[in-house]
C-alpha positions, 0 to 999 in steps of 0.5 A: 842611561835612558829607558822607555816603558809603557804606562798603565794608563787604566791603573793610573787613573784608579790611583788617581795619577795624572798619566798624561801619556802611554810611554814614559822615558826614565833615566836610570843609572847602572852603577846605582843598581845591584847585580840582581837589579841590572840582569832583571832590568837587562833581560827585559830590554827589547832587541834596541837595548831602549824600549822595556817589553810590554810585560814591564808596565809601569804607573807612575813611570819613574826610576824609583817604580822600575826599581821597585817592581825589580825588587819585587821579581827578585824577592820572589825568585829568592823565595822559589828558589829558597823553597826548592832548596828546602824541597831539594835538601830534604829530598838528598838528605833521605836518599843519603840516610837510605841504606835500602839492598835489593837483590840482583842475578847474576849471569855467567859473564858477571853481568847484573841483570834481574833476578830472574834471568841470572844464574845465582842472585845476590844482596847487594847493597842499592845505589840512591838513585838521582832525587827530584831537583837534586840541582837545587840542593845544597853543594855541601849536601850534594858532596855528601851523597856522592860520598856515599854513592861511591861507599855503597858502590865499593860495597856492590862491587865487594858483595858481587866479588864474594859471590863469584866461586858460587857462580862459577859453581852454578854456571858449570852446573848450567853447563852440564844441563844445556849439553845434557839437553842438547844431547836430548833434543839431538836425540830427537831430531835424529828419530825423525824419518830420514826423508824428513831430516833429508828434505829439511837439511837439504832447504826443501821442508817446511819448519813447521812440519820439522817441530810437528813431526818432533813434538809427536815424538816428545808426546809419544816419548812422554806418554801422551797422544795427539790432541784436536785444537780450539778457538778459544780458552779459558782458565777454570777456577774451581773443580769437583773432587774427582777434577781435582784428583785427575788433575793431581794425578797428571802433575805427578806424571808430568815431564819435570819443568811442565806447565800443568793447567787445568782450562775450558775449552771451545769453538765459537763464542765471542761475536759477530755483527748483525746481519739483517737475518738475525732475531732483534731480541739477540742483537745488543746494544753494539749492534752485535751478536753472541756466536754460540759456543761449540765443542765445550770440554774441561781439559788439562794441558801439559807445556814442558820444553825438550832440550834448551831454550827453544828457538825463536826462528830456525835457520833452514837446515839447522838443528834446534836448540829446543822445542815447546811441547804441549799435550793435552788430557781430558780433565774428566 
């Protein structure tokens, strides 16, 4: 068969080679060529099967230089491909000697979730997870570590199993908290003022005049009064010894499951854009001017829920599940 590639005509004549035109026409036969030889050669053929793409630019412009330039490509993916086998390998090899746990909750259904978020957590054993270039690795290293996945996945299952009686335990233990709570909140709602509780169960109250009336009473109930508000807060790092015994004090008297924080508060800061009022020597870099702190106190607040999770929207007329409370003390 018969083939056109384009001529270097510029690298002919630094070799010294009599390159009399820009395309030469070679004669190629298939069935000399390997595998390798004819796919690279094939995959470079322009749509009329006749003309080699303008990346193959031969010298000479003989069969023997589009052989060998062939070779050459296919020697380097060899290497590539060689190299990201070694990458491969090595990396299944680690994962199929790790023998790695992690811990997992548990929630009530059996569901794996995170530690945090389930009702009792378990060791369990870590399935490796997909290497980098796991498709380059050897076949036999690649049947190796599914061998394993499927092991330590028979192991997960056999350590979550062990563990179902102490969740059963443990979700009946939740059980038991969320009515108890539920019975509190519920108590709550019901000391609500009757023309309160009307208006709302009858769509014509406001939510968030339902929790303020409730979370006054959950402050009353606790021992702490109202509070005015602020702008803006802060944490505070550091405090004197009587702080430190006033703030002690408020954690022991504190509703079980509070938040206990010791903060500066204040109104103002942060700032503004300048106007064309301002002294210039207040005016920074950014054209900008600090607004003075007000109402600076040192104060303690006091985060703990009534009855269970708190909802994040209350259908109109509905009872609530729970209710974030807050209160706050003077920290001095």
């Amino acid at each position: 068969m018969k083939l056109l590639a384009k001529i270097n005509q510029r690298e002919a004549l630094r070799q010294g080679i009599d390159a009399t035109q820009s395309t030469s026409e070679i004669t190629l036969d298939p069935a000399a060529l390997t595998a390798d030889q004819r796919a690279w050669i094939a995959d470079r053929l322009d749509a009329d099967g006749y003309t080699l793409r303008a990346g193959v630019i031969l010298v000479r412009g003989t069969s023997e230089e589009l052989i060998a330039l062939a070779d050459q490509a296919i020697a380097a993916r060899a290497a590539e491909q060689a190299t990201w086998r070694e990458i491969a390998d090595a990396a299944v090899r680690a994962a199929i000697s790790s023998r790695a746990t992690e811990t997992i909750g548990l929630c009530g259904d059996g569901r794996e979730g995170h530690p945090a978020d389930g009702l009792i957590t378990v060791r369990v054993p870590r399935i490796p997870s997909t290497p980098s270039h796991e498709s380059h690795a050897s076949p036999e290293l690649v049947a190796e570590l599914d061998r394993v996945r499927e092991e330590l996945r028979a192991a997960r299952a056999a350590a979550i199993e062990e563990a179902l009686p102490r969740l059963r335990v443990a979700a009946a233990q939740r059980e038991r908290e969320e009515e108890e709570a539920l019975r509190e909140i519920d108590a709550l709602y019901d000391r609500l003022e009757p023309e309160l509780r009307e208006r709302w169960e009858a769509g014509f109250a406001d939510e968030d005049e339902l929790r303020k009336a409730m979370r006054s009473l959950a402050r009353a109930d606790a021992g702490y009064a109202g509070y005015t508000g602020w702008e803006r807060s802060e944490s505070i790092s550091s405090l004197s010894d009587d702080e430190f015994r006033r703030l002690r004090e408020i954690e022991a008297a504190a509703p079980g499951g509070a938040t206990v924080e010791p903060m500066r508060v204040y109104d103002g800061g942060g700032y503004r854009a300048a106007r064309d009022d301002d002294d210039p020597d207040e005016i920074d870099n950014d054209g900008e001017v600090a607004i003075p702190r007000e109402n600076v106190r040192r104060v303690v607040t006091i985060d703990w829920t009534v009855g269970w999770e708190p909802d994040q929207y209350l259908p109109q007329g509905k009872r609530p599940r729970g209710l974030k409370v807050r209160a706050v003390l003077p920290l001095s």
